[in-house]
Backbone as JSON Lines, residues from 0, in Angstrom:
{"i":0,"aa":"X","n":[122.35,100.7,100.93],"ca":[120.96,101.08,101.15],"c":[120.08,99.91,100.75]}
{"i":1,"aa":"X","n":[119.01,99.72,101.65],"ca":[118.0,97.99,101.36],"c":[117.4,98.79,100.35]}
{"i":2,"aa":"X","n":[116.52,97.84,100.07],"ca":[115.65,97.6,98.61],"c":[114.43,98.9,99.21]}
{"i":3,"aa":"X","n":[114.19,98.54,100.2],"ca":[112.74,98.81,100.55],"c":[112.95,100.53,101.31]}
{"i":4,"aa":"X","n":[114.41,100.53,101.04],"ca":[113.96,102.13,101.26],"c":[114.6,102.85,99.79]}
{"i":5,"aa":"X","n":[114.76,102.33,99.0],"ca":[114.6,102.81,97.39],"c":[113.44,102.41,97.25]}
{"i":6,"aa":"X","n":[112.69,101.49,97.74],"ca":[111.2,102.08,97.42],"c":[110.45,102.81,98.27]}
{"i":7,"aa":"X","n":[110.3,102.96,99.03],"ca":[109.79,103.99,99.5],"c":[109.99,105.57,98.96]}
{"i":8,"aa":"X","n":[111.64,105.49,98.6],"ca":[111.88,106.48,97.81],"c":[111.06,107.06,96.62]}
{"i":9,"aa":"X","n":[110.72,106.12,95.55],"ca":[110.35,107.01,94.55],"c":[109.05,106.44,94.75]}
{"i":10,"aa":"X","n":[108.4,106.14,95.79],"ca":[106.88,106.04,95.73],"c":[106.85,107.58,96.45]}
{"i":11,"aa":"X","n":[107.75,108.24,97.03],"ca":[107.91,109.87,97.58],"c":[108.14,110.89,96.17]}
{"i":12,"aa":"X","n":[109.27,109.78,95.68],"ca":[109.05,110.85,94.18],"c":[108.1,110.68,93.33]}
{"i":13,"aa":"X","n":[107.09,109.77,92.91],"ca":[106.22,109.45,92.3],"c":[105.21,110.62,92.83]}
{"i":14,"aa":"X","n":[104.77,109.81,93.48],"ca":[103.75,111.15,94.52],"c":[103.8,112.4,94.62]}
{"i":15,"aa":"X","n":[104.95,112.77,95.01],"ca":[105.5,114.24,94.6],"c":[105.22,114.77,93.34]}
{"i":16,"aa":"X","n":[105.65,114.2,92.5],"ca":[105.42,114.86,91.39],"c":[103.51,114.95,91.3]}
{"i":17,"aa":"X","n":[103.06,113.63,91.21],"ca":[101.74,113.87,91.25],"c":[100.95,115.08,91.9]}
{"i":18,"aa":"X","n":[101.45,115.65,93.0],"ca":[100.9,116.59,93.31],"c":[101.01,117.7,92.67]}
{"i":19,"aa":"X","n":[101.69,118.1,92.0],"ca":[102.07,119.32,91.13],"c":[101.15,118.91,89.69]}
{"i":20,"aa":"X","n":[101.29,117.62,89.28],"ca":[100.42,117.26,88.09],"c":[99.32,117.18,88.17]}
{"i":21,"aa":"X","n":[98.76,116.43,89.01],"ca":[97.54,116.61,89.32],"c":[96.76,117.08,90.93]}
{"i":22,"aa":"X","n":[97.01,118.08,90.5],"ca":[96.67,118.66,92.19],"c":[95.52,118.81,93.08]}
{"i":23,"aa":"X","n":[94.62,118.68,92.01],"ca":[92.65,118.4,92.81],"c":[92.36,117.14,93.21]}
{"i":24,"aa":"X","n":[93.28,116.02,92.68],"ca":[93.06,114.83,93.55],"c":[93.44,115.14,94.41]}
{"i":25,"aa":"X","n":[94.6,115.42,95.06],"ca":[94.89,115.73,95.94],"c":[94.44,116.94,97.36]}
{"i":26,"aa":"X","n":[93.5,117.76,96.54],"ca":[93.3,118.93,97.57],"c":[91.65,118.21,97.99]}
{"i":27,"aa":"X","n":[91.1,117.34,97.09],"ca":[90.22,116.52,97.14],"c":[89.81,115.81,98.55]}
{"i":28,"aa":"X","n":[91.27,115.34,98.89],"ca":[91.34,114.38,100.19],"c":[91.82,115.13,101.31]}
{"i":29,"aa":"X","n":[92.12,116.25,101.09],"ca":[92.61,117.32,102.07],"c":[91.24,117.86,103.07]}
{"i":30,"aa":"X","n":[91.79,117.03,104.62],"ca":[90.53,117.3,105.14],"c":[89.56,118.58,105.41]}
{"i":31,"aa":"X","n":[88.08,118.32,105.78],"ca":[87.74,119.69,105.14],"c":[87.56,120.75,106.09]}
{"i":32,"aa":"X","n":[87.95,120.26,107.32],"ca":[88.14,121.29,108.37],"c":[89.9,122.26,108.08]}
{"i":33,"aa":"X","n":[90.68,121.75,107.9],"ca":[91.97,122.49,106.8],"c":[92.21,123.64,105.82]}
{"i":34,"aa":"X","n":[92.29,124.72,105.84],"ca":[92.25,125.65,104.93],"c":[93.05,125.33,103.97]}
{"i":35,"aa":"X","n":[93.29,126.16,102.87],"ca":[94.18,126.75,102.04],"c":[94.54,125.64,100.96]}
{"i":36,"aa":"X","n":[93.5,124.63,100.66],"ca":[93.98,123.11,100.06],"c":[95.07,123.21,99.17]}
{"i":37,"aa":"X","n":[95.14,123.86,98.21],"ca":[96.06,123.7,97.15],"c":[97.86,124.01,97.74]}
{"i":38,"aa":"X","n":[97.74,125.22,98.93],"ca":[99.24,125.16,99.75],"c":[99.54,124.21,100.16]}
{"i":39,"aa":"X","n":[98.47,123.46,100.86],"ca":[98.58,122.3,101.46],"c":[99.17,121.04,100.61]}
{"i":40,"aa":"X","n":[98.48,120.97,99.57],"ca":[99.29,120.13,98.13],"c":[100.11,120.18,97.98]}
{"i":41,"aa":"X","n":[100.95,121.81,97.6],"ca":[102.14,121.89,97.31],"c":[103.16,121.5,98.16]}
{"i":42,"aa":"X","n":[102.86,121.89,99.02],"ca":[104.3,122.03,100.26],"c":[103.95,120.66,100.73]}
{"i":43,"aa":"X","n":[103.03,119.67,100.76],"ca":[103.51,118.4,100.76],"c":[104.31,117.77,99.85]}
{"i":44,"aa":"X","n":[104.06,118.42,98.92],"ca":[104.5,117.33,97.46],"c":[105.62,117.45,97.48]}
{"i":45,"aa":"X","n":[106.31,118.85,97.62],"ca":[107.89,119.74,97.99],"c":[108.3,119.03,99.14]}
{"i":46,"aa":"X","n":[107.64,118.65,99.62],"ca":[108.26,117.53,101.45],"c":[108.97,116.32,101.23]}
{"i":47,"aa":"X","n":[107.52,115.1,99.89],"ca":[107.63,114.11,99.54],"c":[109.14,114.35,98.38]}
{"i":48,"aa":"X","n":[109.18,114.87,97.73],"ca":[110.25,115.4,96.79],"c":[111.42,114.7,97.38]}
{"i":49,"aa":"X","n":[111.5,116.34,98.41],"ca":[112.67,116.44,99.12],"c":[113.27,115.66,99.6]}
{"i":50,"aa":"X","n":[111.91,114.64,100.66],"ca":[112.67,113.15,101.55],"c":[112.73,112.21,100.83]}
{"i":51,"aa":"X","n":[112.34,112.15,99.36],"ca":[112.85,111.19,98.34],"c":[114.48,111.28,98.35]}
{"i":52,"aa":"X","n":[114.65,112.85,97.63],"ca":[116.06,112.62,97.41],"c":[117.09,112.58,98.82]}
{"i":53,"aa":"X","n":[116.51,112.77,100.11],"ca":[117.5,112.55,101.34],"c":[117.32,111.35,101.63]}
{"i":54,"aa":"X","n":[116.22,110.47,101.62],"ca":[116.88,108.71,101.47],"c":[117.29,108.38,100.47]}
{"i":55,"aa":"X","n":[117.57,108.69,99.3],"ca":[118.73,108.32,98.87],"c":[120.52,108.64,98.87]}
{"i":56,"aa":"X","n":[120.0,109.75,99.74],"ca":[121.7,110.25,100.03],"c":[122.09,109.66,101.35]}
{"i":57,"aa":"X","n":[123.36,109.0,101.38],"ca":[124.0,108.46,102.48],"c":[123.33,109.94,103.99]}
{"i":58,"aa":"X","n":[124.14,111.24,103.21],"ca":[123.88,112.08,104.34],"c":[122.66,112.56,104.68]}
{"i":59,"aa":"X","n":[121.69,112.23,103.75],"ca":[120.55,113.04,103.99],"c":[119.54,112.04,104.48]}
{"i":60,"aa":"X","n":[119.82,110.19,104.95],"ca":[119.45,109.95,105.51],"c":[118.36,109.82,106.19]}
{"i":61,"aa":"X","n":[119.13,109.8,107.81],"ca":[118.68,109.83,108.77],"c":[117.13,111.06,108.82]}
{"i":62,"aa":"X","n":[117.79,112.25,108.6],"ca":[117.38,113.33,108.49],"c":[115.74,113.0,107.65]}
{"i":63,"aa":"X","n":[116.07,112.2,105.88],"ca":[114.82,112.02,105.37],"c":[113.82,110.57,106.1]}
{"i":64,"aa":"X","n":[114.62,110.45,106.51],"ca":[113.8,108.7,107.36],"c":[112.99,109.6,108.19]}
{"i":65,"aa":"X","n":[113.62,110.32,109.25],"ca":[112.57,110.96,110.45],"c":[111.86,111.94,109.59]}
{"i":66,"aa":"X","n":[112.1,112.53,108.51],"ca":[110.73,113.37,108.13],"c":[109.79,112.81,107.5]}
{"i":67,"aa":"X","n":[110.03,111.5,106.88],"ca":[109.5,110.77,106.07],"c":[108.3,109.88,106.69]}
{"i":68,"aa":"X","n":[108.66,109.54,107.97],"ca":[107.85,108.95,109.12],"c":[106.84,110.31,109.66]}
{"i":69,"aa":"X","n":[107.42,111.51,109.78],"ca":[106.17,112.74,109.75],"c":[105.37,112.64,109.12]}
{"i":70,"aa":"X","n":[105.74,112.8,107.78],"ca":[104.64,113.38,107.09],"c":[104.0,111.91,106.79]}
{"i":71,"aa":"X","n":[104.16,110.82,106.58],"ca":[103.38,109.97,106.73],"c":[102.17,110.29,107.79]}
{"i":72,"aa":"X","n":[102.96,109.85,109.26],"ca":[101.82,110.47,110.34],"c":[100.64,111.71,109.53]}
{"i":73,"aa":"X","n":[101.45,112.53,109.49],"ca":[100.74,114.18,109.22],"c":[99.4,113.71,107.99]}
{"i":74,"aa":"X","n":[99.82,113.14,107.05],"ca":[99.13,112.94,105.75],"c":[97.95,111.4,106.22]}
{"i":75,"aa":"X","n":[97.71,110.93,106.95],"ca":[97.24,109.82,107.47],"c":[95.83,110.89,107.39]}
{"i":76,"aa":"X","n":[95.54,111.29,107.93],"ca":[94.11,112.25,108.13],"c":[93.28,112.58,106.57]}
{"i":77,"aa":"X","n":[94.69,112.29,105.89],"ca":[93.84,112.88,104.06],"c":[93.61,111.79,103.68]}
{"i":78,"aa":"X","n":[94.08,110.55,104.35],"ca":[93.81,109.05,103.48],"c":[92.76,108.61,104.37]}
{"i":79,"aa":"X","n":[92.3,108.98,105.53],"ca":[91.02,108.39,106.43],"c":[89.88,108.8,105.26]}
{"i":80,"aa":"X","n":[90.16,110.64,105.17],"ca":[89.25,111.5,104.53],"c":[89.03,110.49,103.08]}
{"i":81,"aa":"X","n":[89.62,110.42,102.45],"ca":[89.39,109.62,101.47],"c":[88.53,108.24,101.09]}
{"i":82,"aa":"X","n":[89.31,107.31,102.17],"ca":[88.15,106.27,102.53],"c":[86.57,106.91,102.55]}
{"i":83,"aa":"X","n":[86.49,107.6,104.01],"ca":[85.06,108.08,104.12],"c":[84.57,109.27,102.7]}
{"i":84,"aa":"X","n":[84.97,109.23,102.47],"ca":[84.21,110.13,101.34],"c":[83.99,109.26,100.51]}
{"i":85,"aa":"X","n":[84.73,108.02,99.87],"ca":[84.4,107.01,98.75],"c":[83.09,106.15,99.25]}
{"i":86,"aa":"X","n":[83.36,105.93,100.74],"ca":[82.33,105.24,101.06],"c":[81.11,105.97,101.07]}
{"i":87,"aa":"X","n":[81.04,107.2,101.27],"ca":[79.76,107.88,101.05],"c":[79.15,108.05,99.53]}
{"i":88,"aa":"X","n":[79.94,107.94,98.57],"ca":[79.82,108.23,96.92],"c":[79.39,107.18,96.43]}
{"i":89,"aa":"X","n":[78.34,106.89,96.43],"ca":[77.68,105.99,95.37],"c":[78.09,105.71,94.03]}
{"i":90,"aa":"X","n":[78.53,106.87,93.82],"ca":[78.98,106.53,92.17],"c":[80.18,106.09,91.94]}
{"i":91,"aa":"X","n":[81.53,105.84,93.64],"ca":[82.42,105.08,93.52],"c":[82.1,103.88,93.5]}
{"i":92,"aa":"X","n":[83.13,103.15,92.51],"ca":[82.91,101.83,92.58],"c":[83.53,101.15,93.99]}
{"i":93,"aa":"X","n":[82.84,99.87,94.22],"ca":[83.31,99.32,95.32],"c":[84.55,98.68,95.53]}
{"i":94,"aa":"X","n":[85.37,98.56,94.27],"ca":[86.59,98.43,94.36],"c":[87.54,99.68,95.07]}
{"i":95,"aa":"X","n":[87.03,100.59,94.48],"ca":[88.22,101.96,94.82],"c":[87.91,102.15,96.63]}
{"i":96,"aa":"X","n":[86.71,102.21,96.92],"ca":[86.76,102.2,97.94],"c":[87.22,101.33,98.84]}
{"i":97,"aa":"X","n":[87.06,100.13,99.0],"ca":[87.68,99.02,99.29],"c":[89.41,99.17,99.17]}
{"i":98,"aa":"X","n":[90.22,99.71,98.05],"ca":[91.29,100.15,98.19],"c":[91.57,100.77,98.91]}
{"i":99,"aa":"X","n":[91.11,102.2,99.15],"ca":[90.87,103.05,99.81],"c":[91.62,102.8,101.38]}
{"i":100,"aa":"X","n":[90.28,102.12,101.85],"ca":[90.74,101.38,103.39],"c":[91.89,100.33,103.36]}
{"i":101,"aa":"X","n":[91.86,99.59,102.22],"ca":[93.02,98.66,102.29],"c":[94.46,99.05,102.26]}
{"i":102,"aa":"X","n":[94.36,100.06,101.79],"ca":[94.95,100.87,101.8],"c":[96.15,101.92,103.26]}
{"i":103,"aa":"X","n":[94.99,101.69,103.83],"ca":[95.47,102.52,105.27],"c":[96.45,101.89,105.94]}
{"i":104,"aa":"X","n":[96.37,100.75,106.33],"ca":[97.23,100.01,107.07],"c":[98.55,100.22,106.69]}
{"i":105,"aa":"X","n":[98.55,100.11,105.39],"ca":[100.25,100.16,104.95],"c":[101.21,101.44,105.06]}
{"i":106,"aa":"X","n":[100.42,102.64,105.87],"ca":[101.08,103.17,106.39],"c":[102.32,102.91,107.56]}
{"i":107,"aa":"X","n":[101.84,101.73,108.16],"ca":[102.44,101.38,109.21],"c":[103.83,100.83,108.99]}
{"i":108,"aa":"X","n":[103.9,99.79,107.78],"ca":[105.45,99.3,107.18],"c":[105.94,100.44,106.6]}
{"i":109,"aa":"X","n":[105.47,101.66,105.73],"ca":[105.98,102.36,105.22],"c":[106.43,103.3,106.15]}
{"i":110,"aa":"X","n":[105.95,103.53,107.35],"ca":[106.71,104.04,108.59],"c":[108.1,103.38,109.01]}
{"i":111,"aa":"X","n":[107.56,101.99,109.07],"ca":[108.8,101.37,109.68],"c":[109.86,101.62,108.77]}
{"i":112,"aa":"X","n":[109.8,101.61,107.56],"ca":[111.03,101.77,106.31],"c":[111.4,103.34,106.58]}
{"i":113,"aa":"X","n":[111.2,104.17,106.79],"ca":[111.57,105.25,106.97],"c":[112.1,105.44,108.43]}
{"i":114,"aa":"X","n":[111.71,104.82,109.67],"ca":[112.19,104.52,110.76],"c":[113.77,104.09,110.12]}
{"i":115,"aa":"X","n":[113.66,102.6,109.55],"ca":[115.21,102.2,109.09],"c":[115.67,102.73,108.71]}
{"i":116,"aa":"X","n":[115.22,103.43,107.75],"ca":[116.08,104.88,107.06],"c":[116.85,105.56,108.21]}
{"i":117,"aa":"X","n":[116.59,106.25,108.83],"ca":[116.51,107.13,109.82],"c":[117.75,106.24,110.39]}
{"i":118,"aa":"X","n":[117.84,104.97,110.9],"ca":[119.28,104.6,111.68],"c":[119.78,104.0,110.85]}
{"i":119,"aa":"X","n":[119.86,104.07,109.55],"ca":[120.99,103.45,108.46],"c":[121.89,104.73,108.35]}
């Protein structure tokens, strides 16, 4: 297994857990046309968990690469939301926001690592 899909891994378990620990950041960025924010938290975080521990299993793979590339897609809408809401908050600093967006792009390699996942 490459480097870069053990990381991707526990940046899934990292995260994961975060959602259970701290869960209003998270229901925070949950866009606001979306009901039910805090389900929405959980059963992502239970997703990120899960496709942590299936890229690290030989068999669970493939299987966590292609869900792992979902919910990326799926969760892309709570990290736009985020940007635009920092940028509207004055009282964020212009660093976080600036992260924020800098932020976005790197969805795209962290796709591709879960793509590799997926045919390793």
């Amino acid at each position: 297994m490459s480097r870069d899909i053990k990381v991707l891994a526990g940046i899934f378990a990292v995260s994961g857990v975060l959602h259970f620990v701290t869960p209003r950041t998270y229901e925070a960025i949950v866009p606001k046309a979306l009901p039910r924010k805090r389900e929405l938290v959980q059963v992502s975080g239970a997703a990120e968990l899960a496709l942590a521990g299936m890229l690290l299993h030989p068999r669970g793979r493939r299987l966590g690469g292609l869900g792992s590339a979902a919910l990326l897609v799926a969760v892309f809408p709570a990290n736009v939301q985020m940007s635009v809401d920092a940028a509207r908050d004055s009282r964020k600093p212009w660093w976080f926001t600036l992260g924020t967006v800098l932020r976005l792009p790197l969805q795209l390699p962290m796709i591709r690592i879960a793509m590799k996942a997926a045919r390793s």
